[in-house]
Backbone of each chain as ProteinMPNN parsed JSONL, in Angstrom:
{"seq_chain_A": "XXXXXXXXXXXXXXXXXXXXXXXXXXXXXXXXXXXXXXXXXXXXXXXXXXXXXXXXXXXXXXXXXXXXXXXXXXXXXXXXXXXXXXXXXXXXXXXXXXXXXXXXXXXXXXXXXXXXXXXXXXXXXXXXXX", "coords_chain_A": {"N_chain_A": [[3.114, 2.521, -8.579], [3.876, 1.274, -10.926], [5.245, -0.12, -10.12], [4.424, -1.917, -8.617], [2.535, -3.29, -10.549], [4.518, -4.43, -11.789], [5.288, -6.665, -10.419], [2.518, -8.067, -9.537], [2.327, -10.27, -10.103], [3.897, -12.078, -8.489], [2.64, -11.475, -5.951], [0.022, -12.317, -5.705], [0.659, -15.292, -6.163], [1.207, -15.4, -3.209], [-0.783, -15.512, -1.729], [-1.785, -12.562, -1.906], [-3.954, -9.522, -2.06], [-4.119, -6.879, -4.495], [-5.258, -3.068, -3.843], [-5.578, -0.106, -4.856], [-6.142, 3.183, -3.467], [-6.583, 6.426, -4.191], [-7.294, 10.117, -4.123], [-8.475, 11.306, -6.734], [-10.518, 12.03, -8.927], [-13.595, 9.189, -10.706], [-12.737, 9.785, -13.106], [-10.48, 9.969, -13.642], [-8.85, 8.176, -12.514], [-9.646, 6.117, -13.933], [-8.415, 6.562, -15.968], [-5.547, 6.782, -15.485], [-5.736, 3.767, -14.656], [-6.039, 2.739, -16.905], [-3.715, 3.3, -18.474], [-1.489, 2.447, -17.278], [-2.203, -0.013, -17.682], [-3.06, -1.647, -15.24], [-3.469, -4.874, -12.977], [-5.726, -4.505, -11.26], [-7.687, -3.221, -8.774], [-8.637, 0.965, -8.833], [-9.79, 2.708, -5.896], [-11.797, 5.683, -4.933], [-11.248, 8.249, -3.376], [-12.756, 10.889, -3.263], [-13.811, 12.256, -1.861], [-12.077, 12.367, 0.362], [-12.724, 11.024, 2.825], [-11.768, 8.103, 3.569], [-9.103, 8.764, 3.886], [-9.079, 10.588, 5.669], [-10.333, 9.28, 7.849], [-8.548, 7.314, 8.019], [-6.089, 8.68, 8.875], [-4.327, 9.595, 7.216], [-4.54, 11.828, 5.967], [-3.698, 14.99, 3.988], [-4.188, 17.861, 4.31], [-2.662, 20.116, 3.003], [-1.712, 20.361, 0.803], [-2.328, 20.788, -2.535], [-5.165, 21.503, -2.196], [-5.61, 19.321, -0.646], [-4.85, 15.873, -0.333], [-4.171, 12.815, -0.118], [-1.553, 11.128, 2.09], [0.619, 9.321, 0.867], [1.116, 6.129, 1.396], [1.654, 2.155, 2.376], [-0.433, -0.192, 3.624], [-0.604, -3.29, 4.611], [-3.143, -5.602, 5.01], [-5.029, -8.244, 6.823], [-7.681, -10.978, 6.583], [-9.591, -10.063, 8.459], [-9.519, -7.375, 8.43], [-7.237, -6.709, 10.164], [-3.902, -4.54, 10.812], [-1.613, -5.66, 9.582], [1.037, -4.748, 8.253], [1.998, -1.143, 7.946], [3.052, 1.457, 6.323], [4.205, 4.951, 6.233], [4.933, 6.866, 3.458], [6.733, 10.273, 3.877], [8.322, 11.611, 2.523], [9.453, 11.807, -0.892], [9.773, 8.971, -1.447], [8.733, 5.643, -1.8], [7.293, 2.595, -0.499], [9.015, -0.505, -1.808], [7.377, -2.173, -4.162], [8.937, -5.133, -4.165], [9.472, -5.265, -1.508], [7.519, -6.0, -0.187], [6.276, -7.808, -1.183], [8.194, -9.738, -0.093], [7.664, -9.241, 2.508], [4.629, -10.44, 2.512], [5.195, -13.005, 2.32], [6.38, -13.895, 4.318], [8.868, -14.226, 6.143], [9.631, -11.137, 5.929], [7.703, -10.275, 7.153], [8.096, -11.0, 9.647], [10.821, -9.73, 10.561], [9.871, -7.287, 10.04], [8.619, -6.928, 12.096], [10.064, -7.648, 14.396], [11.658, -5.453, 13.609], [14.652, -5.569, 13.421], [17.445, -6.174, 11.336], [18.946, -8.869, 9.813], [21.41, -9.232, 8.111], [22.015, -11.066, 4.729], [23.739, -13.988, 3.591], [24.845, -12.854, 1.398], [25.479, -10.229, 1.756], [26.96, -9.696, 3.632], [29.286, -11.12, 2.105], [29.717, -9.26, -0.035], [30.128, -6.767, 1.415], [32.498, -7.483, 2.465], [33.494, -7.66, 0.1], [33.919, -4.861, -0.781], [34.992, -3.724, 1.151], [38.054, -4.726, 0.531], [38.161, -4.042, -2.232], [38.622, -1.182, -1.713]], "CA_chain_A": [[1.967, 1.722, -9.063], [3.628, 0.41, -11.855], [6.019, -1.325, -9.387], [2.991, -3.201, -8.267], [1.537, -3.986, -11.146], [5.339, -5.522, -12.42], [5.145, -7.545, -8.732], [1.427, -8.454, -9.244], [2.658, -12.243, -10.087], [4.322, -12.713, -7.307], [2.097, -10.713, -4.726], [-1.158, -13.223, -5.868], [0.776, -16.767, -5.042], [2.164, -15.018, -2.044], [-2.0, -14.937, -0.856], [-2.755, -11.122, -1.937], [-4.444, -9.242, -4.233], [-3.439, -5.26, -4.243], [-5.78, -1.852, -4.241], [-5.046, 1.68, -5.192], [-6.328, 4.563, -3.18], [-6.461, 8.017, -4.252], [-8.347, 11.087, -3.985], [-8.604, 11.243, -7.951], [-11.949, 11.161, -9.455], [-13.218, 8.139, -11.376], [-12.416, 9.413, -15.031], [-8.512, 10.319, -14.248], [-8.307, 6.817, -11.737], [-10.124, 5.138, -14.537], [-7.435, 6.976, -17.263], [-4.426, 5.771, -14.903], [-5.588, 2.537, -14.316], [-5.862, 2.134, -18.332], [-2.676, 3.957, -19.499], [-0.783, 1.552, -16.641], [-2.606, -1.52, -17.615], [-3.059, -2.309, -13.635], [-4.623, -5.379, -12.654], [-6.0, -4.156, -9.622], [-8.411, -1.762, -9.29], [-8.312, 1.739, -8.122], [-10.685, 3.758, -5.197], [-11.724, 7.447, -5.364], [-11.739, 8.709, -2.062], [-12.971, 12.027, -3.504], [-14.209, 13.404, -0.059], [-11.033, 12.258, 1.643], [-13.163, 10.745, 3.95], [-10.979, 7.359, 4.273], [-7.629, 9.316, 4.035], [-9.011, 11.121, 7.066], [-10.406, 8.17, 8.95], [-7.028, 6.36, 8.352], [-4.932, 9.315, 9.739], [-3.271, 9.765, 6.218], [-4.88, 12.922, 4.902], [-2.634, 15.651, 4.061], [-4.639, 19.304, 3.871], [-1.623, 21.154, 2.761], [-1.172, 19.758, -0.707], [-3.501, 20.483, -4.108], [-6.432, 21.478, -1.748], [-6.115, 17.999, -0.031], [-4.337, 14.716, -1.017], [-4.024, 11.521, 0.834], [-0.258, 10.832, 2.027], [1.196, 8.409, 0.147], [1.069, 5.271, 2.767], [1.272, 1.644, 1.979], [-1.292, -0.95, 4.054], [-1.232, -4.514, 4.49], [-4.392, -6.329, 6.248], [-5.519, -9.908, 6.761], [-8.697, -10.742, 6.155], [-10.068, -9.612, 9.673], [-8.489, -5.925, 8.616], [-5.666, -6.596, 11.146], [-3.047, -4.515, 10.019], [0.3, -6.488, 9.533], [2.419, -3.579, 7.759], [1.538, -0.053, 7.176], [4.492, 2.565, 6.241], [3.656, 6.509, 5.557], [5.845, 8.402, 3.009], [6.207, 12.155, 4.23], [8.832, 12.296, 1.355], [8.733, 11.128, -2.098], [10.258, 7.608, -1.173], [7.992, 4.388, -2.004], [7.821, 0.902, -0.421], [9.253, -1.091, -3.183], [6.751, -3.937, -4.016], [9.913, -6.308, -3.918], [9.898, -5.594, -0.006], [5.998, -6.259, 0.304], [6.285, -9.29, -1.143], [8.961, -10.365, 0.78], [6.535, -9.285, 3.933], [3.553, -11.389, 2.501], [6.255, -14.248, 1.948], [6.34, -14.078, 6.051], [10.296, -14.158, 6.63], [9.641, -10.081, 6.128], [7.355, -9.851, 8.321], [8.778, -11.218, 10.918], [11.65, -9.312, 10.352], [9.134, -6.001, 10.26], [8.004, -6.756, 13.719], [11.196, -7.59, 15.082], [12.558, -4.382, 13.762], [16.023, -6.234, 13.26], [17.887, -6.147, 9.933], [19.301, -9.656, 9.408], [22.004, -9.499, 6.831], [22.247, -12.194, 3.953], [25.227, -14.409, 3.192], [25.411, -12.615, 0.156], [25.551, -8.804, 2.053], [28.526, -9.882, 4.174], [30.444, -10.699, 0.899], [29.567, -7.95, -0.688], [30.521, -6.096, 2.57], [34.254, -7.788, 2.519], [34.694, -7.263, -1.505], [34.06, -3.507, -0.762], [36.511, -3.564, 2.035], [39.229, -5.111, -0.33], [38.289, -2.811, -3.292], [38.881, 0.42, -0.986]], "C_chain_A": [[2.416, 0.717, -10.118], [4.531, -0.974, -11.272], [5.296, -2.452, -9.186], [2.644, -4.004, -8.892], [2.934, -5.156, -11.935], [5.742, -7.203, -11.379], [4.128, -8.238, -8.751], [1.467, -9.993, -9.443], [3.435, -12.89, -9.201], [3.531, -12.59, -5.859], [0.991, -11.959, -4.86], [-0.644, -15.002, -5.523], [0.93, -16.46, -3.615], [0.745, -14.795, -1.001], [-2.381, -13.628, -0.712], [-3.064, -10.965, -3.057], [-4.057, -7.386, -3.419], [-4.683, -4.298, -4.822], [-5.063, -0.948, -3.739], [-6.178, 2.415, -4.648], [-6.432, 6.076, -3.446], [-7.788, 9.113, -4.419], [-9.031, 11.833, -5.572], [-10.251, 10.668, -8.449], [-12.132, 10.275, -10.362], [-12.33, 8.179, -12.751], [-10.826, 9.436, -14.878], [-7.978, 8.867, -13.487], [-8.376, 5.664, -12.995], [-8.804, 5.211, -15.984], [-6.163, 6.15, -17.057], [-4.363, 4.202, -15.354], [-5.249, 1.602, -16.193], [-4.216, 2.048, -19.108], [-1.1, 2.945, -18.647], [-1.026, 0.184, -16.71], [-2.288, -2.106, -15.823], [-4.114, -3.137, -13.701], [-5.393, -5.192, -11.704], [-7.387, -2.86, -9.52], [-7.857, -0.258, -8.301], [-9.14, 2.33, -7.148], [-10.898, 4.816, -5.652], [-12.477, 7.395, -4.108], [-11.648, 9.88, -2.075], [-13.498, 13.285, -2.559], [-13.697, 13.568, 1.109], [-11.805, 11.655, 2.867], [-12.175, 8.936, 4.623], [-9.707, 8.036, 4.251], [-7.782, 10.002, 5.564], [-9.456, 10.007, 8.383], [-9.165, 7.437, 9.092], [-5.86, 7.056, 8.805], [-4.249, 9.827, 8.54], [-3.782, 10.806, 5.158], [-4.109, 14.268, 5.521], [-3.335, 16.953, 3.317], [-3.706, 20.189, 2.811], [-1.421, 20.915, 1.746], [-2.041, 19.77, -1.908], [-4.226, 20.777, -3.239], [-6.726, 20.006, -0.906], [-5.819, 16.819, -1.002], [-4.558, 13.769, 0.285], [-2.321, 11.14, 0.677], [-0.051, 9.788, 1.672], [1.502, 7.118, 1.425], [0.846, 3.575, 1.75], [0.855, 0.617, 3.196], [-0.942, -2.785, 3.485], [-2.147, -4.849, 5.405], [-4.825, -7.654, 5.89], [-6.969, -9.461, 6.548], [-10.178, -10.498, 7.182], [-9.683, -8.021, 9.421], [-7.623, -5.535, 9.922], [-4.919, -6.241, 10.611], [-1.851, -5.145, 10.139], [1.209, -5.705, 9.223], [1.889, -2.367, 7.95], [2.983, 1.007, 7.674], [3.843, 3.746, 5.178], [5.068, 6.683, 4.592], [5.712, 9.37, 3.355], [6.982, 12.495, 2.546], [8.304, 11.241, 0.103], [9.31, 9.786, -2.32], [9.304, 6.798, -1.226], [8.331, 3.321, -0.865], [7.953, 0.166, -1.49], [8.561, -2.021, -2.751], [7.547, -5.043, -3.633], [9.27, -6.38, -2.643], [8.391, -5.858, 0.609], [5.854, -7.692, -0.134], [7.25, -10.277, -0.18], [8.176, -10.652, 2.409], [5.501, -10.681, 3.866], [4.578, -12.783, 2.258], [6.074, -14.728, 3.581], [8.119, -14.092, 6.382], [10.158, -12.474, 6.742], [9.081, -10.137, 7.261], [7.733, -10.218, 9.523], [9.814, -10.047, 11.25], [11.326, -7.441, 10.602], [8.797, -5.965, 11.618], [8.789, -6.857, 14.074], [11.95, -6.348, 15.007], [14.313, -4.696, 13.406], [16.082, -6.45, 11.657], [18.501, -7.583, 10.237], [20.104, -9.725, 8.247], [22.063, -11.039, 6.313], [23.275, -12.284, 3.966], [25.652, -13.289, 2.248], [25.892, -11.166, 0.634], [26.909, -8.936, 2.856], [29.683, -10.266, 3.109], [30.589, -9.894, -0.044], [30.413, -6.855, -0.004], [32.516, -6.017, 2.515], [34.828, -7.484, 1.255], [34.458, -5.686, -1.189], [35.175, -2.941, -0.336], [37.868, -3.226, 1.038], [38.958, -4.26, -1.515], [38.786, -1.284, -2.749], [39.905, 0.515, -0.502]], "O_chain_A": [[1.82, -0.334, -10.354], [4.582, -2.151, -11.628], [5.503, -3.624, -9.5], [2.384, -5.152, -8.534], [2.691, -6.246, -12.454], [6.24, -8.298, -11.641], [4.269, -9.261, -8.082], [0.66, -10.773, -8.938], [3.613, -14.108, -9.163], [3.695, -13.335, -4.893], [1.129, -12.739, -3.918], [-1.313, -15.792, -4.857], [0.754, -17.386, -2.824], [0.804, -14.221, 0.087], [-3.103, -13.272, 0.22], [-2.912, -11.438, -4.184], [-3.849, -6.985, -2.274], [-5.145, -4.51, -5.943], [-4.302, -0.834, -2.778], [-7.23, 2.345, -5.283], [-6.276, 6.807, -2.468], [-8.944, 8.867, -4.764], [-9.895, 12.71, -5.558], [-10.859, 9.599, -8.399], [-11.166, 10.143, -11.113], [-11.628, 7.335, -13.308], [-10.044, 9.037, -15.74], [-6.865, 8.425, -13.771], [-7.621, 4.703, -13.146], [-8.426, 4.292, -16.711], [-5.697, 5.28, -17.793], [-3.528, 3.582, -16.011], [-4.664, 0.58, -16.55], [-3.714, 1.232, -19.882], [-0.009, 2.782, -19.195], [-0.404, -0.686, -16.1], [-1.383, -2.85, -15.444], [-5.236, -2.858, -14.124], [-5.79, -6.278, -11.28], [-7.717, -1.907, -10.226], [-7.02, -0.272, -7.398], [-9.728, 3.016, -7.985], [-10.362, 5.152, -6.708], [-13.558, 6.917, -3.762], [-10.842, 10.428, -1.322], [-13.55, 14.515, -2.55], [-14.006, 14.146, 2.151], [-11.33, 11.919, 3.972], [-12.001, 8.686, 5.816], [-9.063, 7.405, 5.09], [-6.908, 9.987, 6.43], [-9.003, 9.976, 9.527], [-8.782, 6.991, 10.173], [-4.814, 6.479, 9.102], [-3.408, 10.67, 8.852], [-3.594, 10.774, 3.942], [-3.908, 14.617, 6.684], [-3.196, 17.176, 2.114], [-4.2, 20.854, 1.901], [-0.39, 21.546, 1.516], [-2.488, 18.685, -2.279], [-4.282, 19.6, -2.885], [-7.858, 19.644, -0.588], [-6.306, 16.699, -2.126], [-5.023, 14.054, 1.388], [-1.792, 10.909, -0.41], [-0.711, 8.971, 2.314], [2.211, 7.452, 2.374], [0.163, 3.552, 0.726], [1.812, 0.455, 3.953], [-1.028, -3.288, 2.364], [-2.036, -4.454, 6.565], [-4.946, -8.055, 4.733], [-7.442, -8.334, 6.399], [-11.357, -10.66, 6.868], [-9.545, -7.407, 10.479], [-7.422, -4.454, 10.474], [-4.582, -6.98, 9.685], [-1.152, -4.902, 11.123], [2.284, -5.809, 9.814], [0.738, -2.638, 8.293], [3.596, 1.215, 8.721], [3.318, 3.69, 4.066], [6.179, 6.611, 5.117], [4.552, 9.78, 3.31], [6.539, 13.237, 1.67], [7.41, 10.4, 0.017], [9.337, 9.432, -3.499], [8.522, 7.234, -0.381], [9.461, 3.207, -0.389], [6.978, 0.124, -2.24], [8.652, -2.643, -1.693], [7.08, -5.897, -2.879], [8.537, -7.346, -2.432], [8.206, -5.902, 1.825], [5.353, -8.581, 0.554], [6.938, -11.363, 0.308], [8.105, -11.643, 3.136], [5.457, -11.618, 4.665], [3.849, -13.663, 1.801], [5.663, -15.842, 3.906], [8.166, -13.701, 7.548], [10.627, -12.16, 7.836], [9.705, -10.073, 8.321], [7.562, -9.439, 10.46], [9.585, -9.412, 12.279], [12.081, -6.596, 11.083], [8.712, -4.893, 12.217], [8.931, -5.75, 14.594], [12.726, -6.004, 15.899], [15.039, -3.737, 13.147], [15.157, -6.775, 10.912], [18.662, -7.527, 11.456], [19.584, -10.276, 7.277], [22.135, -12.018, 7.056], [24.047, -11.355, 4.203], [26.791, -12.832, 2.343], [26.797, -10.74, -0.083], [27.856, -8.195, 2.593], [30.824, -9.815, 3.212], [31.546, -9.852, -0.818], [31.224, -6.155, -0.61], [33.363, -5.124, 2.521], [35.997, -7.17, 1.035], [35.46, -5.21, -1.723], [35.994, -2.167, -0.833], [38.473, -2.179, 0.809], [39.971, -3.599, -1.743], [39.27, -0.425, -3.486], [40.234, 1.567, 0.045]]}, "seq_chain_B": "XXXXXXXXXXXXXXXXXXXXXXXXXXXXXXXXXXXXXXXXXXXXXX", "coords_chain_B": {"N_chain_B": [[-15.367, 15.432, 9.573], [-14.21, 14.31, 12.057], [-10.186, 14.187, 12.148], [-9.002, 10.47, 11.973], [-6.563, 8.222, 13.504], [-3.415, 6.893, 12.241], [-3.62, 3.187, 11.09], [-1.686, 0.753, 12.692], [0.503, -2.032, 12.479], [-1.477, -4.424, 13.811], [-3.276, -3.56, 14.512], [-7.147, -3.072, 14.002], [-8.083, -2.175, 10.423], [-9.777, 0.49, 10.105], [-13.0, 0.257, 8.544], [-14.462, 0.624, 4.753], [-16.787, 2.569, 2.533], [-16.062, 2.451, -0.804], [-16.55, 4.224, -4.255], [-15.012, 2.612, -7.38], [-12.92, 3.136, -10.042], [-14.465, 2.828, -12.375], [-16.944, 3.164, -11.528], [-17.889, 1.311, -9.57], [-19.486, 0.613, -6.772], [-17.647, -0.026, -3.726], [-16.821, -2.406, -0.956], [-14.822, -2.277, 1.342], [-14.245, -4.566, 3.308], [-15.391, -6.638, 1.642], [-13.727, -6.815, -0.155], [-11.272, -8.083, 0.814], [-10.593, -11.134, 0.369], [-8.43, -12.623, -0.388], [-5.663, -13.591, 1.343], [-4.16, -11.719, 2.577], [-4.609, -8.158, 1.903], [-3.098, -5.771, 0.105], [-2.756, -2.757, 0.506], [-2.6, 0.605, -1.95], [-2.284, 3.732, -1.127], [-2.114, 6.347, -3.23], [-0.44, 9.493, -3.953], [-2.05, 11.046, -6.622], [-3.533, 12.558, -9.518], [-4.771, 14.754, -9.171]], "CA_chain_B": [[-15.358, 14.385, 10.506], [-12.541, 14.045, 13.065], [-9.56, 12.972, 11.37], [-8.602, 9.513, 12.454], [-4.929, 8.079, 13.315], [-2.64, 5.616, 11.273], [-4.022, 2.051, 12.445], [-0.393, -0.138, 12.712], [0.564, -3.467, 12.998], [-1.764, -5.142, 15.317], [-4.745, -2.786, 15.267], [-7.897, -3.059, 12.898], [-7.919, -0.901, 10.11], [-11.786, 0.454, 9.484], [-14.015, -0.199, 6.625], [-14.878, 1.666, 3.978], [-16.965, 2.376, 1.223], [-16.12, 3.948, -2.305], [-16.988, 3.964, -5.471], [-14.202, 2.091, -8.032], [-12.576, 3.847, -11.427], [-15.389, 1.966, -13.231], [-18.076, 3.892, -10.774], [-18.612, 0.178, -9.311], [-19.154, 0.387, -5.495], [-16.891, -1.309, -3.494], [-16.524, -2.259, 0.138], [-13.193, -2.825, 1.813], [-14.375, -5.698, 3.667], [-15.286, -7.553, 0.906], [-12.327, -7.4, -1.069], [-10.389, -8.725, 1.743], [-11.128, -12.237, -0.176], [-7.703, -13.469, 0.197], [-5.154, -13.892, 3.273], [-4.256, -10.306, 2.865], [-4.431, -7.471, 1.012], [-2.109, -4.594, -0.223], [-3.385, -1.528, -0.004], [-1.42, 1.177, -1.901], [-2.369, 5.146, -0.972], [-1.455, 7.142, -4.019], [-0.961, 10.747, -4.142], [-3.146, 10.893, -7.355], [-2.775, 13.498, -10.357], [-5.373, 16.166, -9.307]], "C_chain_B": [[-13.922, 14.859, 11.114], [-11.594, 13.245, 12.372], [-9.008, 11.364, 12.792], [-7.185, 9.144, 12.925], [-4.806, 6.724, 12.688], [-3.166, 4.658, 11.916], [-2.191, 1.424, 11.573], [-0.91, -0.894, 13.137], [-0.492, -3.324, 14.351], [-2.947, -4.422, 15.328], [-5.512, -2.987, 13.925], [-8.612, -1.634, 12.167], [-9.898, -0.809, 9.962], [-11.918, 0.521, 8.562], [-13.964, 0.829, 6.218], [-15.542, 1.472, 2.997], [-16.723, 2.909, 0.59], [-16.592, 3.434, -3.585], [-14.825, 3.56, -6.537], [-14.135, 3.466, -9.467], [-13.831, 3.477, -12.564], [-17.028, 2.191, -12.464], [-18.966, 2.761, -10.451], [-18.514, 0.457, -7.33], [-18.492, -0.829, -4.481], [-16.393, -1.044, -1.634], [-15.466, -3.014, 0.449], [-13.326, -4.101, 2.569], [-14.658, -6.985, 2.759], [-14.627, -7.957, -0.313], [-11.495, -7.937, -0.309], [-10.558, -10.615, 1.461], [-9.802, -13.249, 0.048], [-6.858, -13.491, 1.464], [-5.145, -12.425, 3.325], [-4.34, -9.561, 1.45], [-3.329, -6.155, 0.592], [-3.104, -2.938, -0.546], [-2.618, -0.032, -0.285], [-2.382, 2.931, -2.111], [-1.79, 6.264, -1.652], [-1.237, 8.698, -4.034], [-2.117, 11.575, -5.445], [-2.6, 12.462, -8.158], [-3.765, 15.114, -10.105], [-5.162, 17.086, -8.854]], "O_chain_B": [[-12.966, 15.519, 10.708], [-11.777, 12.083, 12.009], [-8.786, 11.392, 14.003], [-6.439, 10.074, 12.621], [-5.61, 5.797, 12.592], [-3.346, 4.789, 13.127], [-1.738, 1.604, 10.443], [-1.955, -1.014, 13.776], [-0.466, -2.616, 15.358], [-3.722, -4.686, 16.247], [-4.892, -3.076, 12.865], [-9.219, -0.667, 12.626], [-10.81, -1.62, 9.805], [-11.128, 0.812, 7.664], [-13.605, 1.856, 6.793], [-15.31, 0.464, 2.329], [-16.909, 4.109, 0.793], [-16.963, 2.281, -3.804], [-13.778, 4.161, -6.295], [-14.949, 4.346, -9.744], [-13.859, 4.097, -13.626], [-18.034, 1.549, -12.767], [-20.173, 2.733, -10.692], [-17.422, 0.455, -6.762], [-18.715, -2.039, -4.45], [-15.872, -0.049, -1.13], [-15.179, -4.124, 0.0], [-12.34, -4.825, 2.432], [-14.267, -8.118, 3.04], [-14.775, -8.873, -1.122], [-10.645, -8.48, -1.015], [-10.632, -11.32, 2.468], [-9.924, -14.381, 0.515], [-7.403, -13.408, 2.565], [-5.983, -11.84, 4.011], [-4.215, -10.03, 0.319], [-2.785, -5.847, 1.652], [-3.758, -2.398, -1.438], [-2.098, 0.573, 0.653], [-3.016, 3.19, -3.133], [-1.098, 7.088, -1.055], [-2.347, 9.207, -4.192], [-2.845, 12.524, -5.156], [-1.736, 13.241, -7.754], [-3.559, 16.203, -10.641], [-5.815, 18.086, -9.153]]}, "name": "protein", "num_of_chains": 2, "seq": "XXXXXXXXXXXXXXXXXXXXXXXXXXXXXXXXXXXXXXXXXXXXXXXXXXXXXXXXXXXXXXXXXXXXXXXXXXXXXXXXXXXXXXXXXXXXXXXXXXXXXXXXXXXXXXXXXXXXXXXXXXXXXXXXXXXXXXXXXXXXXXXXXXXXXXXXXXXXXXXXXXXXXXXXXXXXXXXX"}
């Protein structure tokens, strides 16, 4: 979250704005959202009812959590991205902005990694260091 | 309810309503204000 909120100046030219999800009632979303200074606001999907309509509710955890998942959608709610965590791995904001940038996404739908100039010389000073 | 499945690329995700940290109601369609949005699914502290 706080990745987000250090990203949130790049994510807003880039044509988004970012919400938080969780199954957290208002006073501890409302505590978060203070003690993180987020510009963004947060949900309380306290009855799990969108974690279960979106496929991403996870019984087995605290009495019921929502799996950690991050969503992009146009403004038709077409989704363009969406990636689950099972483990405790993030999407780094960097790589969401890079998506809303559009060279990601492309790159997300294609499925294809594209190395940079800069990863192939990185690649060759490794070589030569080893 | 029946749970739902993940919507991916390409499929539309469904609405929703909830109530905000600030116990302001808020529908997912009408925050969709600019091209897109980010929507991030926290595990949450409770």
């Amino acid at each position: 979250m706080a990745d987000y909120r250090d990203h949130y100046a790049e994510i807003r030219p880039a044509g988004a704005d970012v919400l938080a999800v969780s199954v957290d009632p208002p006073i501890k979303s409302e505590a978060l959202r203070r003690e993180l200074r987020l510009p963004f606001p947060i949900l309380c999907d306290t009855e799990w009812r969108v974690a279960k309509d979106w496929g991403i509710y996870n019984p087995n955890e605290r009495g019921g959590i929502a799996k950690p998942a991050v969503f992009v959608i146009d403004r038709d709610r077409t989704v363009q991205y969406s990636k689950i965590d099972d483990v405790a791995t993030r999407v780094p904001a960097s790589e969401i902005v890079r998506i809303l940038r559009g060279a990601g996404r492309r790159e997300a739908q294609l499925k294809v990694y594209i190395p940079r100039v800069s990863d192939f010389f990185r690649a060759i000073r490794n070589m030569i260091r080893s | 309810m029946a749970s739902g499945k993940m919507p991916v690329a390409g499929e539309v995700a469904p609405d929703f309503d909830l109530t905000d940290s600030t116990q302001t109601p808020r529908r997912l369609s009408d925050l969709v204000s600019r091209d897109c949005l980010v929507l991030l699914f926290y595990r949450g502290a409770w």
